[in-house]
PDB file with SEQRES, HELIX, SHEET and CRYST1 records, atoms N, CA, C and O in Angstrom:
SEQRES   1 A   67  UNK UNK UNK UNK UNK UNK UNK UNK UNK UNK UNK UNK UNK          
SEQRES   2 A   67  UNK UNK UNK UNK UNK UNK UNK UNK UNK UNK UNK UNK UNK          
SEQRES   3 A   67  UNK UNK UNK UNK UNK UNK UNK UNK UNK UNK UNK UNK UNK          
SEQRES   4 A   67  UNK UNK UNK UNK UNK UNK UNK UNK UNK UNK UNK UNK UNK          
SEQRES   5 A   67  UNK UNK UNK UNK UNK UNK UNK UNK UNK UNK UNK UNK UNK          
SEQRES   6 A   67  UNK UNK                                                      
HELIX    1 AA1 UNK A   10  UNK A   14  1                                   5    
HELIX    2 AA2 UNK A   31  UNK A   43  1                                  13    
HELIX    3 AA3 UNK A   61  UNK A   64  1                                   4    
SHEET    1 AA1 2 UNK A  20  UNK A  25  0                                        
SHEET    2 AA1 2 UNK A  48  UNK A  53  1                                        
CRYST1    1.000    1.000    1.000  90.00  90.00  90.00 P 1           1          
ATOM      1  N   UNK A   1     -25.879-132.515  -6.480  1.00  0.00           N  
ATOM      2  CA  UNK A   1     -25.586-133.752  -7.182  1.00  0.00           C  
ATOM      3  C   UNK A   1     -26.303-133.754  -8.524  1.00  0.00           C  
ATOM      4  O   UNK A   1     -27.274-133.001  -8.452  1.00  0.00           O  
ATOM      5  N   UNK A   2     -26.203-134.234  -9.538  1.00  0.00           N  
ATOM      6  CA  UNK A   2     -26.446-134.397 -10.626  1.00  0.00           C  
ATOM      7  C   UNK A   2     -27.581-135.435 -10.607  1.00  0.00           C  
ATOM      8  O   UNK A   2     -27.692-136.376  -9.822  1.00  0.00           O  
ATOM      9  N   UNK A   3     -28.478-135.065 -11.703  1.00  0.00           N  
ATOM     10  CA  UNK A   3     -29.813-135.886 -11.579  1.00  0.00           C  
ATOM     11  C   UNK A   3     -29.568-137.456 -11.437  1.00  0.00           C  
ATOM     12  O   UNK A   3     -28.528-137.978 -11.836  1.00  0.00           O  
ATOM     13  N   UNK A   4     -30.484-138.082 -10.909  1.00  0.00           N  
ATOM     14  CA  UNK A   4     -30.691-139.333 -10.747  1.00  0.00           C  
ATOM     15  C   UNK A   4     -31.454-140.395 -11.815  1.00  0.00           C  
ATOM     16  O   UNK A   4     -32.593-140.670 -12.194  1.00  0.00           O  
ATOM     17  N   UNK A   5     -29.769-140.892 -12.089  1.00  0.00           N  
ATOM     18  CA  UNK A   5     -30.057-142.037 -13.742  1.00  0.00           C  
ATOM     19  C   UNK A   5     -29.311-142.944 -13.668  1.00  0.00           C  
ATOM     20  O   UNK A   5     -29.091-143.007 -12.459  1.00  0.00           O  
ATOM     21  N   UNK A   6     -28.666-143.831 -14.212  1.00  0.00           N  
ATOM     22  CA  UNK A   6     -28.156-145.408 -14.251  1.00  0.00           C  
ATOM     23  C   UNK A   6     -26.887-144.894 -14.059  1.00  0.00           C  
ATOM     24  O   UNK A   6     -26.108-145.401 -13.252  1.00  0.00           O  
ATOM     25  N   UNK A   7     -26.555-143.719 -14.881  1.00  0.00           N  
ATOM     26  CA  UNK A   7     -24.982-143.563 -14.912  1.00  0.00           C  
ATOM     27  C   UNK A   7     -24.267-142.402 -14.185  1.00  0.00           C  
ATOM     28  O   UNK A   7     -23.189-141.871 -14.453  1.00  0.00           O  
ATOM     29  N   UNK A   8     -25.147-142.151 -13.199  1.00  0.00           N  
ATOM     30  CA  UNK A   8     -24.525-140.601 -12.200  1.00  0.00           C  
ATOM     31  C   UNK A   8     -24.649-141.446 -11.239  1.00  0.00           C  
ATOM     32  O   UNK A   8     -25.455-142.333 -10.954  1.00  0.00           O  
ATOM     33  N   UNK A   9     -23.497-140.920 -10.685  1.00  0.00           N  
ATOM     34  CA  UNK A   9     -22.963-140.930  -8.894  1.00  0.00           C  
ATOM     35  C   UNK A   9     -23.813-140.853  -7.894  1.00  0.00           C  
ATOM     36  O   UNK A   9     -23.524-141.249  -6.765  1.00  0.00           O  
ATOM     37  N   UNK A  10     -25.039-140.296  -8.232  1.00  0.00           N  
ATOM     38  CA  UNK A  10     -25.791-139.591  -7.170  1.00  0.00           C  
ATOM     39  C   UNK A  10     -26.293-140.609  -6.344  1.00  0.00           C  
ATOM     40  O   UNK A  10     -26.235-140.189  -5.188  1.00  0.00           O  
ATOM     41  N   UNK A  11     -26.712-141.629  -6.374  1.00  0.00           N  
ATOM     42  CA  UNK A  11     -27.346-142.679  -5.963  1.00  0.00           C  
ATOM     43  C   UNK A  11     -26.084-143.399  -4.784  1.00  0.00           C  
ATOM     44  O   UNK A  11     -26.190-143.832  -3.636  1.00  0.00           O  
ATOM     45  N   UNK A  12     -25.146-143.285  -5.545  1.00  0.00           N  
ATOM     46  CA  UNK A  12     -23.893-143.865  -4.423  1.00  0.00           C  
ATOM     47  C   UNK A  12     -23.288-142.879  -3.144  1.00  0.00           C  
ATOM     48  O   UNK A  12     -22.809-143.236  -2.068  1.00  0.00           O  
ATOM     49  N   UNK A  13     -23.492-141.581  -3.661  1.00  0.00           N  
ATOM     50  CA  UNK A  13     -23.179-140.501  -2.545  1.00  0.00           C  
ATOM     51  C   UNK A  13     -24.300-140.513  -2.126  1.00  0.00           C  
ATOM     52  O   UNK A  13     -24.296-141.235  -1.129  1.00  0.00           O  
ATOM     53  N   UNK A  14     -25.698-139.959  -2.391  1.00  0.00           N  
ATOM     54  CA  UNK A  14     -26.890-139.656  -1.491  1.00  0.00           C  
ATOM     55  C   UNK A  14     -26.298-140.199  -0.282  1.00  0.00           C  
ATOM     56  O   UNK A  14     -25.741-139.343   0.405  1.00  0.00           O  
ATOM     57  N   UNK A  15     -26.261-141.552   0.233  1.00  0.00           N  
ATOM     58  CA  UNK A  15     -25.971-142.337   1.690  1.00  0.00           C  
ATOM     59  C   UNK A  15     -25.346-141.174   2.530  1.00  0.00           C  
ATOM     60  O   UNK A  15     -25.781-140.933   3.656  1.00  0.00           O  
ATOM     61  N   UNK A  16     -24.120-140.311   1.868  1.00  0.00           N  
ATOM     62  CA  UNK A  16     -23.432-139.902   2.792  1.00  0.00           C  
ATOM     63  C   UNK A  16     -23.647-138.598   3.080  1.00  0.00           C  
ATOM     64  O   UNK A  16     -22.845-137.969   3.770  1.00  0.00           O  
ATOM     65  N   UNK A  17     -25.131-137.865   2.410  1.00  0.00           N  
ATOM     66  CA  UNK A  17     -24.974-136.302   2.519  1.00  0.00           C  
ATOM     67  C   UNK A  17     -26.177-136.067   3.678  1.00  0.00           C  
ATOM     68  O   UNK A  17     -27.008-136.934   3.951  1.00  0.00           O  
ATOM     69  N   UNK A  18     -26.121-134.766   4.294  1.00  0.00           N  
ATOM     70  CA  UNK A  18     -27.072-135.004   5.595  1.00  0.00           C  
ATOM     71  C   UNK A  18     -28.684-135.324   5.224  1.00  0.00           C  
ATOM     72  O   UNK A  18     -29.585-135.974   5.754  1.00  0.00           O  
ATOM     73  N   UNK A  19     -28.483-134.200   3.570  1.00  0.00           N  
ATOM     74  CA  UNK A  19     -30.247-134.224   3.173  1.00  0.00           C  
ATOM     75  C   UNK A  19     -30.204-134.132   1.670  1.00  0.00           C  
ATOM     76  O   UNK A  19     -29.617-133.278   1.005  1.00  0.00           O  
ATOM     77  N   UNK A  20     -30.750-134.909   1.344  1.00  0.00           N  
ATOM     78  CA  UNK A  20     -31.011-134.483  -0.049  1.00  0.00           C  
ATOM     79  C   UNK A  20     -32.373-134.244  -0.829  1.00  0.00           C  
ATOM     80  O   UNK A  20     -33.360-134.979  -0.807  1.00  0.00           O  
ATOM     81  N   UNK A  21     -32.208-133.034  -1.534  1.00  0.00           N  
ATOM     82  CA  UNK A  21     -33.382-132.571  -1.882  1.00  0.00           C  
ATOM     83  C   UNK A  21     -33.859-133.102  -3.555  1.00  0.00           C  
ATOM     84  O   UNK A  21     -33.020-132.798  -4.403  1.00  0.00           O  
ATOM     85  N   UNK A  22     -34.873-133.710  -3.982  1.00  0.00           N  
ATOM     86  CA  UNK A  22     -35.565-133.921  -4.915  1.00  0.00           C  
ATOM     87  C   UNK A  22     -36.198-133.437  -5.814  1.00  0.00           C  
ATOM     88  O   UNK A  22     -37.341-133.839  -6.030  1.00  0.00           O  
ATOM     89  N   UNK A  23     -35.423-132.101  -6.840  1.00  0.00           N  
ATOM     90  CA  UNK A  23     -36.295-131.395  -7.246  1.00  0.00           C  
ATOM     91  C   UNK A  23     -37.126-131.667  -8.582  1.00  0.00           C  
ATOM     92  O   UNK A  23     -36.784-131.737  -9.762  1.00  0.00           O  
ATOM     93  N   UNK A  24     -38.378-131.794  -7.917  1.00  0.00           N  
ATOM     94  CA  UNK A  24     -39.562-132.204  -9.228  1.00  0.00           C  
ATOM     95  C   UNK A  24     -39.786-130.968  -9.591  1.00  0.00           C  
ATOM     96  O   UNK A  24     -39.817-130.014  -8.814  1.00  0.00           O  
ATOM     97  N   UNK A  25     -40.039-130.896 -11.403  1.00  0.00           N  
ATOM     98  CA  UNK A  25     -40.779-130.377 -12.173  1.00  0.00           C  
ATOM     99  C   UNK A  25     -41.729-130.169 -12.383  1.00  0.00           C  
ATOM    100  O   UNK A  25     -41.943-130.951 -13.310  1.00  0.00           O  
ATOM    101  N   UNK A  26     -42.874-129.483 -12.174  1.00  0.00           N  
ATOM    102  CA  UNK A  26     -44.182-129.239 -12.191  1.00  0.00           C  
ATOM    103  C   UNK A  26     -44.952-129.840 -13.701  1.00  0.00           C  
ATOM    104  O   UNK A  26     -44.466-129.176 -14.616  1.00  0.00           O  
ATOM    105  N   UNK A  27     -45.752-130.638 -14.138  1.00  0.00           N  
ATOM    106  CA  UNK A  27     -45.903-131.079 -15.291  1.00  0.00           C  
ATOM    107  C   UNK A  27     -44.735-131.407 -16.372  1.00  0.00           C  
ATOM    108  O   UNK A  27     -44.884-131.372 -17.594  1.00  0.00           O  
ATOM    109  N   UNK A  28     -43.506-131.743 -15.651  1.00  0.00           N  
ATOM    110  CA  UNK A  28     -42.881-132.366 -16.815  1.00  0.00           C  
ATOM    111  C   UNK A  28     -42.425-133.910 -16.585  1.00  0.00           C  
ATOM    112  O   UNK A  28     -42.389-134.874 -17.350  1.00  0.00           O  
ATOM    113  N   UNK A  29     -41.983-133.692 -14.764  1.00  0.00           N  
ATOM    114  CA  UNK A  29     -41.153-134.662 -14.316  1.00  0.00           C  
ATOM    115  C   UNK A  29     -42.439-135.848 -14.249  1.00  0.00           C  
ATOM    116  O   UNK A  29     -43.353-135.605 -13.461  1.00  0.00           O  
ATOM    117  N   UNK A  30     -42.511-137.237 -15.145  1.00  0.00           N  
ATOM    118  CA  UNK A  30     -44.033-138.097 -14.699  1.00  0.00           C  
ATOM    119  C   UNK A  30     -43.410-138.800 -13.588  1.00  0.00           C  
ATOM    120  O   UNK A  30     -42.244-138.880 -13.202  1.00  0.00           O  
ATOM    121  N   UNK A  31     -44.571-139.313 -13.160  1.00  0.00           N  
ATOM    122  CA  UNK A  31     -45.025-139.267 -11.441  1.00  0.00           C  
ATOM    123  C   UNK A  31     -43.785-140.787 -11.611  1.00  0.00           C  
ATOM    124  O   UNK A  31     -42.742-140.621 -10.978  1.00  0.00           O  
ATOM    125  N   UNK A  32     -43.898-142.121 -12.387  1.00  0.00           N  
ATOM    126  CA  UNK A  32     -42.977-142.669 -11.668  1.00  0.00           C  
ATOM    127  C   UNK A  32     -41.667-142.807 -12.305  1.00  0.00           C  
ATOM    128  O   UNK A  32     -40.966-143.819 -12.323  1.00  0.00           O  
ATOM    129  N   UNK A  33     -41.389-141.504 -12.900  1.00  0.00           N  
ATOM    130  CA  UNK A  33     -39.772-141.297 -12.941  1.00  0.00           C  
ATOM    131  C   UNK A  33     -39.484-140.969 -10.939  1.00  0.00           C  
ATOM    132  O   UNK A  33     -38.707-141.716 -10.344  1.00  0.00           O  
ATOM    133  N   UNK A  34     -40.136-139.938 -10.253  1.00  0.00           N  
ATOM    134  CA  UNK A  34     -40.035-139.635  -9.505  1.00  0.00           C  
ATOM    135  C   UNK A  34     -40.132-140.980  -8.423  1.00  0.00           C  
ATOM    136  O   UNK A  34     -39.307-141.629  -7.779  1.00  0.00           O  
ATOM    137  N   UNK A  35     -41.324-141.006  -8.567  1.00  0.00           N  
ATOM    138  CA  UNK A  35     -41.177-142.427  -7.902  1.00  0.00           C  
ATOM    139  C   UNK A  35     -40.074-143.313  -7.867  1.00  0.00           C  
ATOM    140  O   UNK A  35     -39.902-143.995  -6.856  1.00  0.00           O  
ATOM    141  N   UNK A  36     -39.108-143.419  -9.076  1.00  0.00           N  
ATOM    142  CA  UNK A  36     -38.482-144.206  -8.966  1.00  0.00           C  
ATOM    143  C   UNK A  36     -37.214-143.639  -8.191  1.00  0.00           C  
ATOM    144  O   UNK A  36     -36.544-144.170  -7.306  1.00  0.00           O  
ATOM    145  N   UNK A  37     -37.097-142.440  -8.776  1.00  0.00           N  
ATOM    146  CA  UNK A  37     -35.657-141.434  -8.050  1.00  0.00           C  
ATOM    147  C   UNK A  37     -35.763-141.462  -6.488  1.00  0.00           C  
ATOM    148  O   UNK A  37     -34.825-141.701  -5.728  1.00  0.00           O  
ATOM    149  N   UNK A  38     -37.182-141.152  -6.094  1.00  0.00           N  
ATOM    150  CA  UNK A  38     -37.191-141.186  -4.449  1.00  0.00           C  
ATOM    151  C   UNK A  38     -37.129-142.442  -4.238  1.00  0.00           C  
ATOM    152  O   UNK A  38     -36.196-142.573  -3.446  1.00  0.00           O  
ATOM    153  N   UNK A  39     -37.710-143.801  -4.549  1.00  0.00           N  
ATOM    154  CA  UNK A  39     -37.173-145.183  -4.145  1.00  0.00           C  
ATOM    155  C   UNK A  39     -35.622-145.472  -4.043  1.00  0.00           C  
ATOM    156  O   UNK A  39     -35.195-145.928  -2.982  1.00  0.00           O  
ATOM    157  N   UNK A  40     -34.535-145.166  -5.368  1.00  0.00           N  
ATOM    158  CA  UNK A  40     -33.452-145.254  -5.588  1.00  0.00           C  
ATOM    159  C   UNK A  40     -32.656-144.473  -3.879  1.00  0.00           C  
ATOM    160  O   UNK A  40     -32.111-145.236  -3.082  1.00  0.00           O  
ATOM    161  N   UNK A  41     -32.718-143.340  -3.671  1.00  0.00           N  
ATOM    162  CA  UNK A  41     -32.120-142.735  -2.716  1.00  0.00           C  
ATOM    163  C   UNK A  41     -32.599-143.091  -1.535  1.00  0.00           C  
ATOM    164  O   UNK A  41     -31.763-143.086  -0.632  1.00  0.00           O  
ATOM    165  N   UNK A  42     -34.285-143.572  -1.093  1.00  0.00           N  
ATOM    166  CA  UNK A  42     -34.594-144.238   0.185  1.00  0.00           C  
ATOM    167  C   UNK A  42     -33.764-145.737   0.088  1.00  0.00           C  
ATOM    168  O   UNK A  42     -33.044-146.255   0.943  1.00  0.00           O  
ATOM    169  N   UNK A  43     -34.048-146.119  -0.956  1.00  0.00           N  
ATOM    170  CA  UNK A  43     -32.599-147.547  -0.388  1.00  0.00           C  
ATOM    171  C   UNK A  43     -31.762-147.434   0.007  1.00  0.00           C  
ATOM    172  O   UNK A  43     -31.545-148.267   0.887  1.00  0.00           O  
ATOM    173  N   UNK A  44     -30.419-146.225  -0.283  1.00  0.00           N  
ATOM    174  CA  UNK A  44     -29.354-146.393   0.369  1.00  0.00           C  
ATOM    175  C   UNK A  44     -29.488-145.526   1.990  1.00  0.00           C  
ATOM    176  O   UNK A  44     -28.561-145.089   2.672  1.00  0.00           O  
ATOM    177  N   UNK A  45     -31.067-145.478   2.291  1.00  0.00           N  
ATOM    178  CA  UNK A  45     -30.991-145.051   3.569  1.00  0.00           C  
ATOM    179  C   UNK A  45     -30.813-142.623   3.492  1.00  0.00           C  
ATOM    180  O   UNK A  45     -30.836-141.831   4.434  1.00  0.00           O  
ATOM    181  N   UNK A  46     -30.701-142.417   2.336  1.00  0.00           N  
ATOM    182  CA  UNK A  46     -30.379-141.014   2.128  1.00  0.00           C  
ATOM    183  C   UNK A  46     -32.233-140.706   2.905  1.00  0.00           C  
ATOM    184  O   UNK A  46     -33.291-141.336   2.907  1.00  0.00           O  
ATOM    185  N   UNK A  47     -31.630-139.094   3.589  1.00  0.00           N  
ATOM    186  CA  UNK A  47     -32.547-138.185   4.341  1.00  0.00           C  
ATOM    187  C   UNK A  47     -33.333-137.527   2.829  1.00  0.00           C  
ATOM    188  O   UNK A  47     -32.732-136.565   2.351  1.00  0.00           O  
ATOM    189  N   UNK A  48     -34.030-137.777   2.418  1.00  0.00           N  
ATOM    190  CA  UNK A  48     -34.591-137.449   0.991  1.00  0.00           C  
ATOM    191  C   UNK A  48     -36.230-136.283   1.375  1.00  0.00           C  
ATOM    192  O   UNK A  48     -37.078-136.626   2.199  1.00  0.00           O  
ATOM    193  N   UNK A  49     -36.296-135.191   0.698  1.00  0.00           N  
ATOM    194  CA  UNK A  49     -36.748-134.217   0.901  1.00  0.00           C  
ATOM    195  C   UNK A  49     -37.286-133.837  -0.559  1.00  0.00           C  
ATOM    196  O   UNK A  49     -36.433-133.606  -1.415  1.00  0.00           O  
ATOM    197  N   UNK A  50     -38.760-133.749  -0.935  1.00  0.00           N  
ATOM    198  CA  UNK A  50     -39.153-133.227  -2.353  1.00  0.00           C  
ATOM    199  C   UNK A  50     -39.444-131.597  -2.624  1.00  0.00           C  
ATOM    200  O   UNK A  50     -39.679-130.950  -1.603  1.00  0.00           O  
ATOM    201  N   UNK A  51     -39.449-131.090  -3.511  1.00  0.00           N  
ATOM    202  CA  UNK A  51     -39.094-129.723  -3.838  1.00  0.00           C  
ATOM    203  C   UNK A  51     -40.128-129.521  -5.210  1.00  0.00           C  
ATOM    204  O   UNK A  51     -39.890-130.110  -6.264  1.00  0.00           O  
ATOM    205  N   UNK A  52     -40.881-128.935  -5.100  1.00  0.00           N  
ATOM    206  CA  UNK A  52     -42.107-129.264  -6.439  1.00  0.00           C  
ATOM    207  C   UNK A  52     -41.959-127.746  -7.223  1.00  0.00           C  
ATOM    208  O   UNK A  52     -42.956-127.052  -7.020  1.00  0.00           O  
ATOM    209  N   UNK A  53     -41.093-127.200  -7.932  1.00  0.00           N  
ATOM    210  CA  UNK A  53     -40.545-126.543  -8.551  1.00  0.00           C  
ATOM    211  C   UNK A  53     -41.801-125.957 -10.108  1.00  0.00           C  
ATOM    212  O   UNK A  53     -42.332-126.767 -10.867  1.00  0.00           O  
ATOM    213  N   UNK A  54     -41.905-125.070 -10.157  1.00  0.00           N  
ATOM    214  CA  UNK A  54     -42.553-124.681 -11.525  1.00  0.00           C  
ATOM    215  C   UNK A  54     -43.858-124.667 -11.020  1.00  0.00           C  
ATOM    216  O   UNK A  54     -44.409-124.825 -12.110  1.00  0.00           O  
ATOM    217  N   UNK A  55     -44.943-124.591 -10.092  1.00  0.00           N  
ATOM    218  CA  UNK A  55     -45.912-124.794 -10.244  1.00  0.00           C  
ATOM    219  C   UNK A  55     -46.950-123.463 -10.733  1.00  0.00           C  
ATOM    220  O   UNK A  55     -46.940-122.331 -10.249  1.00  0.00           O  
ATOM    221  N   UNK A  56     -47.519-123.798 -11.446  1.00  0.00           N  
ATOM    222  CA  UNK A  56     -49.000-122.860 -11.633  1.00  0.00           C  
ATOM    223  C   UNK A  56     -50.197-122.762 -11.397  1.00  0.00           C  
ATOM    224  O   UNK A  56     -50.855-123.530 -12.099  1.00  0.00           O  
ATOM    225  N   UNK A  57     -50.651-122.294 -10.872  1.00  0.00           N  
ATOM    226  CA  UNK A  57     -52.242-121.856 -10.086  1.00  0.00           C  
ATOM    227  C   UNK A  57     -52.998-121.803 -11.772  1.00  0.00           C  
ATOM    228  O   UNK A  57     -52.737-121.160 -12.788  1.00  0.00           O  
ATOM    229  N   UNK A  58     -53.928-122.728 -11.452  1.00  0.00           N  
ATOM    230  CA  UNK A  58     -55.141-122.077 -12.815  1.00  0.00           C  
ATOM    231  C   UNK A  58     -56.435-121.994 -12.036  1.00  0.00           C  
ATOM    232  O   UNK A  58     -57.407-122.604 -12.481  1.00  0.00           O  
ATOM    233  N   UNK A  59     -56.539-121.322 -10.955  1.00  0.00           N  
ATOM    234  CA  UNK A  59     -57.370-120.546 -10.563  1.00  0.00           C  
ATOM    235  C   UNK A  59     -57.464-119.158 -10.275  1.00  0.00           C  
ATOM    236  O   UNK A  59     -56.565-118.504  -9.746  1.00  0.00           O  
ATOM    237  N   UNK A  60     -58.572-118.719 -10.636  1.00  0.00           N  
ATOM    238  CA  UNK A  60     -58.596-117.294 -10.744  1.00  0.00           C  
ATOM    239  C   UNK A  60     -57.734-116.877  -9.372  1.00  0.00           C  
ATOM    240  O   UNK A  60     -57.671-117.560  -8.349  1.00  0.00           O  
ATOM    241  N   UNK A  61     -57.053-115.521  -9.614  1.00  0.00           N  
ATOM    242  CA  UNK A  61     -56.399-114.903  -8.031  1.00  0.00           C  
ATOM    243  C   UNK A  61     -57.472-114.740  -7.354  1.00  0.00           C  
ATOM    244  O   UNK A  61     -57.415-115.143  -6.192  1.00  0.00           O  
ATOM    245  N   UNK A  62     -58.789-114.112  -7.828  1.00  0.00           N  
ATOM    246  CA  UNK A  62     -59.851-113.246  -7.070  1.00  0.00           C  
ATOM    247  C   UNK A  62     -60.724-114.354  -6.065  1.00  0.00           C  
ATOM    248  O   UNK A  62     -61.295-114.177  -4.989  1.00  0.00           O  
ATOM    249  N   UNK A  63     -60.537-115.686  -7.007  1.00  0.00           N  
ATOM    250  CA  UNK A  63     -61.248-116.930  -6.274  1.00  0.00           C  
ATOM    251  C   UNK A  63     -60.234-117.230  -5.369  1.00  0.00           C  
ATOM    252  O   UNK A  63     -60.577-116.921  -4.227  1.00  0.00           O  
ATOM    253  N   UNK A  64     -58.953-117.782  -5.443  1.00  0.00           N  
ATOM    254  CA  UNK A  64     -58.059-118.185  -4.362  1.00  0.00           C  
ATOM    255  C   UNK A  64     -57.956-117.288  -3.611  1.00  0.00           C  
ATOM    256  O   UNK A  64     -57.300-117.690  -2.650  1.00  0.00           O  
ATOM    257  N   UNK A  65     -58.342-115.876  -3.444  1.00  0.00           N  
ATOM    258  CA  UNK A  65     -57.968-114.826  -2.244  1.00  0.00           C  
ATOM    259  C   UNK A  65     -59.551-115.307  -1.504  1.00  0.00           C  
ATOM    260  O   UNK A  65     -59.627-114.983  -0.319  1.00  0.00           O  
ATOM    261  N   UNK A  66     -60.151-115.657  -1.780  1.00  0.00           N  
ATOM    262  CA  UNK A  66     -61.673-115.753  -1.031  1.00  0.00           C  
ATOM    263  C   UNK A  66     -61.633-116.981  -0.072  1.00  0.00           C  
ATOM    264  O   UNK A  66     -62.384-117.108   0.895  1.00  0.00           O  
ATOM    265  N   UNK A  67     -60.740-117.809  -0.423  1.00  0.00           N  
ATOM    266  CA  UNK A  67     -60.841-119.243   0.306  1.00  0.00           C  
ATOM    267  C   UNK A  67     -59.978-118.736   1.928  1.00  0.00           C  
ATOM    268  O   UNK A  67     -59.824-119.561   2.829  1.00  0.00           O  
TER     269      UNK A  67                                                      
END                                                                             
């Protein structure tokens, strides 16, 4: 489905698809655009699922292999 805005469909189909997935942007998408997209699709009752896309580690590899 096409992103979630005033003037796409998506909000009126979500209801009828089994799952729909939410894909956030790692530092681009701000927190309550998202917020608002996952509110919009939990109203009409849609199975809503987030997807956190782009992310980057800024910790050393040598430190995250130790944990």
């Amino acid at each position: 489905l096409p992103p979630v805005n005033q003037t796409s469909p998506t909000v009126g189909l979500a209801g009828f698809m089994d799952k729909v997935l939410l894909v956030v942007e790692a530092e681009k998408n701000s927190h309550d655009t998202v917020k608002r997209g996952y509110r919009e699709l939990a109203n009409v009752r849609a199975d809503v699922a987030v997807v956190l896309n782009k992310v980057h580690s800024y910790t050393p590899k040598w430190l995250a292999l130790e944990s």
